[in-house]
N, C-alpha and C positions, 0 to 999 in steps of 0.2 A: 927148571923143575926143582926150587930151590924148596917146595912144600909139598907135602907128601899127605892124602888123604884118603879116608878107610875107603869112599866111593866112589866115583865119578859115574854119571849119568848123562851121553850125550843125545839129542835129539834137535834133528832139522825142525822140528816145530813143538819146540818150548814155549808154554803159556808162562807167562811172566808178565807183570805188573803192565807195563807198558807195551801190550801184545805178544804177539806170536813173531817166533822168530829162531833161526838157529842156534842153540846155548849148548855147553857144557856144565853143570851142577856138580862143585865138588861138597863131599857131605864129610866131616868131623863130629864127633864124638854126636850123632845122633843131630848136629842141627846142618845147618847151608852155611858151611863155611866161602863159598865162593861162585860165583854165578860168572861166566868164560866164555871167549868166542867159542863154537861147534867146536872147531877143530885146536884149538889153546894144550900145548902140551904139561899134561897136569898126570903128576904121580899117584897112584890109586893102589891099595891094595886090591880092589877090585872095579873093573871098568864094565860099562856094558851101555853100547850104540845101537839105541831104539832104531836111528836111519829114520826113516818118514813117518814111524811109530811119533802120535804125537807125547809129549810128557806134559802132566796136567797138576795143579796142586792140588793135594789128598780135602775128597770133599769135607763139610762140615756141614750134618743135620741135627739142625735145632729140635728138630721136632718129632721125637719118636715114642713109640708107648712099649716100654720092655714088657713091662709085668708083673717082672718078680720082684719080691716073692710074692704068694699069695695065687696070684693065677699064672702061675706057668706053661700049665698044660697052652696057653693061647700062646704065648709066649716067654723069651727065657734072653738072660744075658747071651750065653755063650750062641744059643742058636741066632740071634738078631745081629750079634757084631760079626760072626762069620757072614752072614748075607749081605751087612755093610762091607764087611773087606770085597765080599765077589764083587760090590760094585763101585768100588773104589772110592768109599767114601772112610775116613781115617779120624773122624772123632765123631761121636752123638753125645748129644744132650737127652738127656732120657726123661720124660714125664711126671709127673706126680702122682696122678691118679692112673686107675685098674690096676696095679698093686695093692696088696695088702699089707701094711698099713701103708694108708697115702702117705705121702710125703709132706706132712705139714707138722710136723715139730724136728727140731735137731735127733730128739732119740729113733721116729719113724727113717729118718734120712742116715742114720747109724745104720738101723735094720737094712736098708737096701743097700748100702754099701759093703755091707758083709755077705749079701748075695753076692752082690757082683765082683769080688772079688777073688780074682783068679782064673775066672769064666769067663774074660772079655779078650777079644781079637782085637780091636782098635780099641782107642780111647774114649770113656766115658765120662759125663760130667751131669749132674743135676743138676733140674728143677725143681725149688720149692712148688708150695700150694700154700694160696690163700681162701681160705673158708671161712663161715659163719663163725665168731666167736673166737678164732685164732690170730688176730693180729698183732696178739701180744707174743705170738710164737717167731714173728717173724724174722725181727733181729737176729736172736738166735739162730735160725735158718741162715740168715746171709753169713753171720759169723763164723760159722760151720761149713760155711765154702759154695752153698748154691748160686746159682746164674740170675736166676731172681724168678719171677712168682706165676705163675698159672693162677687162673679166675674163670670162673662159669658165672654167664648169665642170665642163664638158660639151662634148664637140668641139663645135671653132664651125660645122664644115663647109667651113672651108679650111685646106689644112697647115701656111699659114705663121704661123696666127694659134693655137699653142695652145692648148688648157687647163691652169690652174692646178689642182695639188694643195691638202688642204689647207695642207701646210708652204707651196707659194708664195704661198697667199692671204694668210696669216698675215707672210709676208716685204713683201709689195705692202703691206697694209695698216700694217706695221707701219714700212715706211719714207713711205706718203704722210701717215699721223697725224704724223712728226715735224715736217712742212713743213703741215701744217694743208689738207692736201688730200682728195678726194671721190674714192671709188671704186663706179664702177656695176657691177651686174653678171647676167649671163645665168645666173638662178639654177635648173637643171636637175639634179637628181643622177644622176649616169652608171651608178648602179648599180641605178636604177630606170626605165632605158631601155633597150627590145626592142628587135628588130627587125621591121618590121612583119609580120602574119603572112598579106599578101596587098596586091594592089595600092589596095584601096577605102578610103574613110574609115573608115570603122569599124574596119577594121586600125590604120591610123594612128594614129587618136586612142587605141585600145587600146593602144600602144608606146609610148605621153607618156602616162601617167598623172597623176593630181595629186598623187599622193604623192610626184612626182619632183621638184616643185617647193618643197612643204612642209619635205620631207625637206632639200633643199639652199639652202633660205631658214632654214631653222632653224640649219643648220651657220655657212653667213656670216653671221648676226647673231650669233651666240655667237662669232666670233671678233671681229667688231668690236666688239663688249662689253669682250673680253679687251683688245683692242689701240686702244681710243679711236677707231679709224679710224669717219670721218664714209662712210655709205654708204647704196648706194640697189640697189633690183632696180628693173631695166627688164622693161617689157613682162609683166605682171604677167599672167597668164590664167586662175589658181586664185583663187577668191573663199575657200576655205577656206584658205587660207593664210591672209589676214587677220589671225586670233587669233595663230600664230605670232609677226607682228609685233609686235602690241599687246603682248605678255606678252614680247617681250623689246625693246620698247621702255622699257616697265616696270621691266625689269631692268638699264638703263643704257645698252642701246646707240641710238649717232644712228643711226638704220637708217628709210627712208622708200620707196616703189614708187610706179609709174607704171603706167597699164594706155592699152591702145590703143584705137583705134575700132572695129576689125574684132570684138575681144573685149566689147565692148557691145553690137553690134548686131546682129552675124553669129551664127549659132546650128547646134551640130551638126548637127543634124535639118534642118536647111536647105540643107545642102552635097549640092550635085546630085552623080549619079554622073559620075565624072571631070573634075570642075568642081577642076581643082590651082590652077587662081587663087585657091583657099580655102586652098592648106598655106601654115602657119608653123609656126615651134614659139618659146613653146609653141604648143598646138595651141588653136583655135577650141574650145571644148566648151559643155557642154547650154544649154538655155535657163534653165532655174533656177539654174545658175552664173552665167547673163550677171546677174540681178536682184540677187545677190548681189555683185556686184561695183558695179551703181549704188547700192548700199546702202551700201559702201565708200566711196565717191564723197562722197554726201550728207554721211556722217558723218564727214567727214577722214580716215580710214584710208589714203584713195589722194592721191597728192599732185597728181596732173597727170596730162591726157592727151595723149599724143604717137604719132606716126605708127608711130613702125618701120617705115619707107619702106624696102622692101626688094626692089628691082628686079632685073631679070635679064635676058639674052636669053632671047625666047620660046621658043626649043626647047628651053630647059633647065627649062621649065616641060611639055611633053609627056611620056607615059606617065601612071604611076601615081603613088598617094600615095606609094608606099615607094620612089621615086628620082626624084620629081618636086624642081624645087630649092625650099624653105622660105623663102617671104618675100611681104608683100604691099603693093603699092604705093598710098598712098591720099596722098601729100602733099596736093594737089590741091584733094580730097574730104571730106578730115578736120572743117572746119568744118560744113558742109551736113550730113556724116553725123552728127555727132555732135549737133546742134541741134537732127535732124527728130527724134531719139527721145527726147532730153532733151527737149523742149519737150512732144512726145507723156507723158510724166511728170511732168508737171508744173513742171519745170525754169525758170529763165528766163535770156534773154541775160547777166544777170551771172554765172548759175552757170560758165556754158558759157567765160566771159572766165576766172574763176577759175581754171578745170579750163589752160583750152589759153594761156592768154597769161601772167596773173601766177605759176602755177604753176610752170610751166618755167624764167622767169626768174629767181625765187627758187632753186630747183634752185640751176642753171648759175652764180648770182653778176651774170645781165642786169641790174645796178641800174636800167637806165634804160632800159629795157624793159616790154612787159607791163603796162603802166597807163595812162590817161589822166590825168596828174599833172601841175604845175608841177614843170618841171626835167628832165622826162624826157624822152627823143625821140619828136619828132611822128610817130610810126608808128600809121598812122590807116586803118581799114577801113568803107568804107560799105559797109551789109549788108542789102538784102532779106530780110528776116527772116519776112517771110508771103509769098514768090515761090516757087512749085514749077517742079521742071524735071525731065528724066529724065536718067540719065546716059547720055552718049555718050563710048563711049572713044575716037572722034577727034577730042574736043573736049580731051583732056585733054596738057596740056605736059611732060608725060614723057617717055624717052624710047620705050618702047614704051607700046602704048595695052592694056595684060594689066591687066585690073579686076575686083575679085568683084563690083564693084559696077553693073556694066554692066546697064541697062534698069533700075534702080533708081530706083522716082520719093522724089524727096527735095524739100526745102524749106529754102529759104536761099541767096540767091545774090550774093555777091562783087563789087559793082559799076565800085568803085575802091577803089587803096590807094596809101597816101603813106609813101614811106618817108622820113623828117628833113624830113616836109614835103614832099618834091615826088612825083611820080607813081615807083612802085617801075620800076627797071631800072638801078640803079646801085648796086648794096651794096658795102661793104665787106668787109674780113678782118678779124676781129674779136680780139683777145685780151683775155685776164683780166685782170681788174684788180689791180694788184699788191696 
């Protein structure tokens, strides 16, 4: 015991790079100074033995929509990273758009960092945005510390956040490959989108079809082929797209997707009448879509799974599918949902660490994220991993309590989380690493 450390965290099932397995985690000045057999007699100011509690590395979601400033009232720093800590996830990536101002210049990316400043439970880090006319903003933006760039191709659903042609994709892309940067993108094609032809699901999801997605995944990998540019589709919901990627991944472009939790688990045929705590788009669809996309999963095709936390005030969720607002909130939820069915498949806690913690980080450039590693920061999750509970949406730290997932008995529960080592409620603002 010749080293002495502020932490030690022991657990008979440690997720750690190379599975699951008994470990000790000793943690110094906020990172993993040392990863120990179970039982390794190691000096701690403070100890604590989860026992069969498994220990998990603190998730990372790429993909969340804060808000602020501008519309808070849907959402707010402080209320979103508390419902990230309840769910053990330990850094977000926060959006561009539905804030006011988006995040497409360094001075708009100033503004929101003065929001969230002081107001965050875990760690925060930004997304730029690329828009009609701002490519010249971009530099600037990566300069300035963002992760890299958000793109609509298809209206986003607010006017200040256009969509790109393809000439501007080709412009965005073509100026973030010179500075070796990442462009995400909401990949819809606009010319394979109705209107819907009645207020119910089945309307809806008939107005997103999958060929909207194929069709405009096909189009942005063939221009990042042509243009080097390093890119990604968020929020993935076509399991036939897949081959699209593979075969023009094949064909030179760095082009990689993410899919979400609602889209593994939630299933068209499921969506009650007038249940719009189910719209997104893309849109939730069939149940043999959903298997096809864990098939993705399994076999690398899909890189990570991330929220698309996409809050609103509740009345802008009343009426119908075809004016209800698109977006579904699971920060919170995102582990527990995605574990009880992955696990139901055979799955296990290291998959599930792969998908939502190391996954993202890798994305985004989190070096020191996403693993339980020497060197990296102690963001640390005890996890009840055989504890079922049902969901209650006044339980959840949101800022409204609108859940598809409400009465939903799920398995997996959130005990404690350490963020640099100490109990999560004090994150940071994060930028890129130069």
């Amino acid at each position: 015991m010749t080293d002495s450390y502020d932490l030690v965290v022991r657990s008979r099932r440690a997720v750690l790079p190379d599975g699951e397995r008994p470990a000790a985690v000793a943690v110094r000045a906020g990172r993993i100074a040392a990863v120990a057999a179970y039982d390794a007699p190691l000096a701690a100011a403070e100890t604590t033995d989860l026992g069969d509690v498994a220990l998990l590395p603190g998730l990372v979601d790429s993909h969340v929509h804060v808000n602020e400033p501008g519309r808070t009232e849907w959402e707010g720093f402080a209320t979103a990273t508390r419902a990230a800590a309840a769910g053990g996830v330990t850094a977000i990536v926060d959006m561009p758009l539905n804030s006011l101002p988006p995040t497409i210049s360094a001075g708009a990316l100033a503004v929101k960092r003065a929001a969230a400043e002081g107001a965050c439970a875990v760690d925060v880090g930004f997304w730029g945005g690329a828009i009609p006319g701002n490519a010249a903003e971009l530099r600037g933006l990566h300069e300035a510390g963002v992760y890299g760039f958000k793109c609509f191709v298809s209206p986003s659903g607010v006017e200040e956040f256009p969509e790109l042609d393809e000439a501007g994709i080709r412009d965005a892309m073509t100026a973030i490959a010179a500075f070796g940067g990442l462009l995400i993108v909401h990949a819809e094609d606009p010319a394979g989108l109705l209107e819907p032809a009645g207020p119910g699901y089945a309307e809806f999801l008939a107005s997103r079809p999958p060929a909207s997605e194929s069709v405009a995944i096909a189009r942005v990998a063939r221009l990042a082929a042509e243009t080097g540019c390093r890119t990604h589709i968020v929020h993935l919901s076509d399991a036939g797209s897949l081959p699209v990627l593979a075969e023009w991944r094949a064909r030179g472009a760095r082009i990689s997707a993410e899919t979400c939790p609602h889209y593994l688990t939630l299933a068209a045929e499921e969506v009650p009448e007038g249940g719009t705590e189910f719209k997104c788009c893309p849109p939730i669809r069939g149940g043999d879509n959903q298997e096809g996309l864990w098939r993705g999963l399994a076999a690398g095709e899909i890189a990570c799974v991330v929220s698309d936390h996409s809050p609103c005030v509740p009345e802008l969720k009343k009426g119908g599918f075809d004016t209800a607002w698109g977006g579904i909130s699971s920060l919170q939820l995102g582990l527990p949902v995605v574990w009880s069915a992955a696990r139901a498949r055979g799955y296990g806690l290291a998959d599930v660490a792969a998908w939502m913690a190391a996954g993202p980080a890798e994305l985004t450039g989190l070096t020191a994220k996403g693993r339980i590693a020497v060197g990296g920061d102690a963001d640390l999750v005890a996890f009840a991993a055989d504890r079922g509970f049902v969901v209650d949406p006044g339980a959840l730290r949101q800022r409204h309590p609108v859940t598809p997932y409400a009465g939903r008995e799920l398995t997996g529960v959130v005990e404690d989380v350490w963020l640099r080592g100490e109990p999560a409620g004090h994150g940071r603002l994060l930028r890129r690493d130069p």
